[in-house]
C-alpha positions in Angstrom: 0.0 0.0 0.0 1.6 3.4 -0.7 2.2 5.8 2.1 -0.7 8.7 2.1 0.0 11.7 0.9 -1.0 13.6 4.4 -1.2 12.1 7.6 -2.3 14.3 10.8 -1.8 11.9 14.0 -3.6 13.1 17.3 -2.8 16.8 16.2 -3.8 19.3 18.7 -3.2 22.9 18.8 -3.8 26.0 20.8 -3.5 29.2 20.5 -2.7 31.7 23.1 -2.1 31.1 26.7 -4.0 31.9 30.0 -7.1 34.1 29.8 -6.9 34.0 25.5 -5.9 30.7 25.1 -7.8 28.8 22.9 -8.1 25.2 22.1 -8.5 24.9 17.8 -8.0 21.2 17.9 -7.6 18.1 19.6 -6.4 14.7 19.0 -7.5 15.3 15.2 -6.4 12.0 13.0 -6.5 12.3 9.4 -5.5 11.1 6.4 -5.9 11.7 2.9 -3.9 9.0 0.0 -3.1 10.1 -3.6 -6.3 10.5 -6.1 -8.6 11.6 -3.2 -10.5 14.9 -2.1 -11.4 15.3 0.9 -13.9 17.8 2.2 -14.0 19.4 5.5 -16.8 21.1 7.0 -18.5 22.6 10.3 -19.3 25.9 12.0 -17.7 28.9 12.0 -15.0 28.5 14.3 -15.1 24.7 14.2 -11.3 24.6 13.7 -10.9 24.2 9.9 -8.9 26.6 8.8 -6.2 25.3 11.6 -6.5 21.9 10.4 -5.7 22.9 6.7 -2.8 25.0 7.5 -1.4 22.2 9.7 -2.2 19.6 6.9 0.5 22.2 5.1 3.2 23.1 7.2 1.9 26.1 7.2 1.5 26.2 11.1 3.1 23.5 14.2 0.8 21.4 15.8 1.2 21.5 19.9 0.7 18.3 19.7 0.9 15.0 17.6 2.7 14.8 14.0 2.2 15.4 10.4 3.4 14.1 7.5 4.1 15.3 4.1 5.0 12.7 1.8 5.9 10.6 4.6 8.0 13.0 6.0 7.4 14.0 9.5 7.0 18.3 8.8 7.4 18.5 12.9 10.8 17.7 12.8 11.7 20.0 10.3 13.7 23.1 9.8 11.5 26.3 8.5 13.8 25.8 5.7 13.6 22.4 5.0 10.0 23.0 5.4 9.7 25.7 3.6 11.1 23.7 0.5 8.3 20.9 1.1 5.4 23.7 0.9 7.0 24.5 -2.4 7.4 21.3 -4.2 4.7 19.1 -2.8 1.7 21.1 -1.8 -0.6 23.8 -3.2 -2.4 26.3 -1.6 -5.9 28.1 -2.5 -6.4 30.9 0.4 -9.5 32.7 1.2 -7.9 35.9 0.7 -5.9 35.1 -2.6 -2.8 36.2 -1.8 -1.7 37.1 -5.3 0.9 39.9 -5.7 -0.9 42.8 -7.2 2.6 43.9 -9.3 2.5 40.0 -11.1 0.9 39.1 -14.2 -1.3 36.1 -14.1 1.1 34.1 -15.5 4.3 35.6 -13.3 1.7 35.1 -10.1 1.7 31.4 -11.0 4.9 30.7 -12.4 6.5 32.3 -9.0 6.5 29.0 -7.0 8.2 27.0 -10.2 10.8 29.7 -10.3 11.8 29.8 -6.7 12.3 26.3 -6.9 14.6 26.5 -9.5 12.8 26.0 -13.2 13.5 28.4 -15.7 11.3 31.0 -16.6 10.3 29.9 -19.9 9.6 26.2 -18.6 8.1 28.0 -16.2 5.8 30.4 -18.0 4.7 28.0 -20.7 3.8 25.2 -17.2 1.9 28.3 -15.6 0.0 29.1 -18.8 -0.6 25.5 -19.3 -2.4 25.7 -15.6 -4.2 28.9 -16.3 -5.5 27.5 -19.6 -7.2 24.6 -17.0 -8.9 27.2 -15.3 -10.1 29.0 -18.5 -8.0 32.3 -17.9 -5.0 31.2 -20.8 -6.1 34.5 -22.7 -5.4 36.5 -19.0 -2.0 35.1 -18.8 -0.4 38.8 -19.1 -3.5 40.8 -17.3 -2.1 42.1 -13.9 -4.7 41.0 -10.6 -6.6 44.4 -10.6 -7.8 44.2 -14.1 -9.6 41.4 -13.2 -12.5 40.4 -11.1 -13.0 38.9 -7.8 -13.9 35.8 -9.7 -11.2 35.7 -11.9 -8.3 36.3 -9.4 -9.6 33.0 -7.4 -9.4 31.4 -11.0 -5.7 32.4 -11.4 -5.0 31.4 -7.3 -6.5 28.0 -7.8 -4.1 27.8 -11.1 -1.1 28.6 -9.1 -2.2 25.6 -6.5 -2.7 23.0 -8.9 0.6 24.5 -10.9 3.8 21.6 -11.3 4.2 18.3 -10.0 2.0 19.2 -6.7 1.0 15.7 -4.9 -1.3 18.1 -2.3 -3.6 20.8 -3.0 -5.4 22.6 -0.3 -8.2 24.7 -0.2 -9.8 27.0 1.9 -13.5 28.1 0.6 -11.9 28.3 -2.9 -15.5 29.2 -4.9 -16.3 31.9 -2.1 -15.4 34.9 -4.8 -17.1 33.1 -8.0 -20.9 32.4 -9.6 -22.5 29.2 -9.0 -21.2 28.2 -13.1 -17.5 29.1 -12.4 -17.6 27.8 -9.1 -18.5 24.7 -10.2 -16.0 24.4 -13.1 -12.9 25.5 -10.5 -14.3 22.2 -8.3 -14.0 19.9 -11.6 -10.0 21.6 -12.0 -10.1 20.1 -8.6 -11.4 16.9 -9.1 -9.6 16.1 -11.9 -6.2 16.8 -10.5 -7.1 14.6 -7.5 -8.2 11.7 -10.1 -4.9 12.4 -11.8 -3.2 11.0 -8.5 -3.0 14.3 -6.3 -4.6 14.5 -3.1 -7.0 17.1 -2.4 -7.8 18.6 0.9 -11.4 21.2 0.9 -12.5 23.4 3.1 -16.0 24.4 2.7 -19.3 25.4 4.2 -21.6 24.1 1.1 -23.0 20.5 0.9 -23.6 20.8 -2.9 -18.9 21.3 -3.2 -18.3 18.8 -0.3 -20.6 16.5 -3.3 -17.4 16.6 -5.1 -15.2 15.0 -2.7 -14.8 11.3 -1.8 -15.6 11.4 1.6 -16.4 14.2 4.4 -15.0 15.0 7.8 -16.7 17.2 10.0 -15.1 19.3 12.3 -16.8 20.5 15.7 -15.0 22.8 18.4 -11.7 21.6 17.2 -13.0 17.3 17.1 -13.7 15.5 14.5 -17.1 14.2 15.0 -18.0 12.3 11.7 -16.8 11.1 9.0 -18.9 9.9 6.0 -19.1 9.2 2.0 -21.7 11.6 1.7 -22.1 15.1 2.5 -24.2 16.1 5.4 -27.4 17.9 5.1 -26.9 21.7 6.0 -29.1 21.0 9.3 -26.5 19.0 10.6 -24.3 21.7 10.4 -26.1 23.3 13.1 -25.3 23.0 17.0 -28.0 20.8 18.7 -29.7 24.1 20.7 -30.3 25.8 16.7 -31.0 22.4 15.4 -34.5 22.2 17.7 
């Protein structure tokens, strides 16, 4: 059996100490092999967002271990982790990130170049991406000559851009129409049938339908995990619920 692509043992982590400390997770087990998508939901403030960034090496658990790859991202320098991020795993954020003085094309090529491709390899493998998307004839058009809809378009590019084994996603429709939305999800789902494995935050039934299976999240615990989304009335805590 090959090793999954992301394994989160008994992570916990809090934030803060004393009077602001906050507990985002604990003892959260996960993992997610090559060729699937998982979804993620729960409330707002459920602890979602943590577990995607930790799934990442974007943030230290407190507790437990992750693995990238198979490699343990706790024991890691920030370089040496820094350089996993950048080969391995692909991130959609809620707030973009792009760098408003980058072309499309430049904003996804960046990751490529900093690893070391060239930047016509890398241009032609970031138009290539783009053209996935449906934004190949935006490849020069700087981020604030485009729409909301169109910048997530050219984020979600950037994610899925190179030999990535892990893309991430956090609410990556929230800035698009139902139609574009949905096309972004099938970008998704085919790179995760391709053999990537595809980690998806989000608060909608109908995009967690897209996704192999579903974990849902409560105050930092995994309470459920099923093959089918749950109904949006499950998403509510038991006092709203009656």
């Amino acid at each position: 059996m090959s090793t999954p692509a992301v394994v989160l043992q008994q992570v916990s982590r809090v934030h803060g100490s004393g009077a602001t400390r906050v507990q985002a997770l604990t003892d959260v087990s996960l993992q997610v092999g090559a060729g699937e998508l998982v979804a993620v939901m729960g409330p707002s403030g459920s602890g979602k967002s943590t577990l995607l960034n930790l799934a990442g090496g974007l943030d230290r658990p407190t507790g437990g271990t992750v693995l990238i790859g198979g490699v343990d991202t706790t024991s890691l320098s920030q370089g040496r982790l820094a350089q996993l991020r950048r080969r391995q795993v692909g991130f959609v954020f809620q707030d973009l990130n792009l760098i408003p003085s980058l072309t499309a094309a430049e904003n996804v090529a960046l990751p490529l170049e900093l690893d070391g491709l060239g930047v016509r390899a890398a241009r032609e493998q970031a138009v290539a991406s783009l053209d996935d998307v449906g934004l190949a004839d935006l490849a020069d058009r700087f981020p604030e000559h485009m729409s909301g809809g169109q910048q997530q378009r050219v984020a979600i590019a950037r994610a899925l851009v190179g030999p990535r084994r892990v893309v991430l996603a956090d609410e990556p429709t929230g800035a698009l129409d139902s139609q574009t939305g949905e096309a972004v999800l099938q970008v998704l789902r085919a790179r995760c049938d391709a053999g990537a494995a595809g980690l998806l935050v989000t608060h909608e039934a109908r995009h967690a339908a897209w996704a192999d299976r579903v974990v849902f999240l409560r105050d930092g615990v995994v309470v459920d995990t099923t093959g089918t989304p749950p109904t949006p009335e499950s998403l509510l805590d038991p006092a709203q619920a009656g």
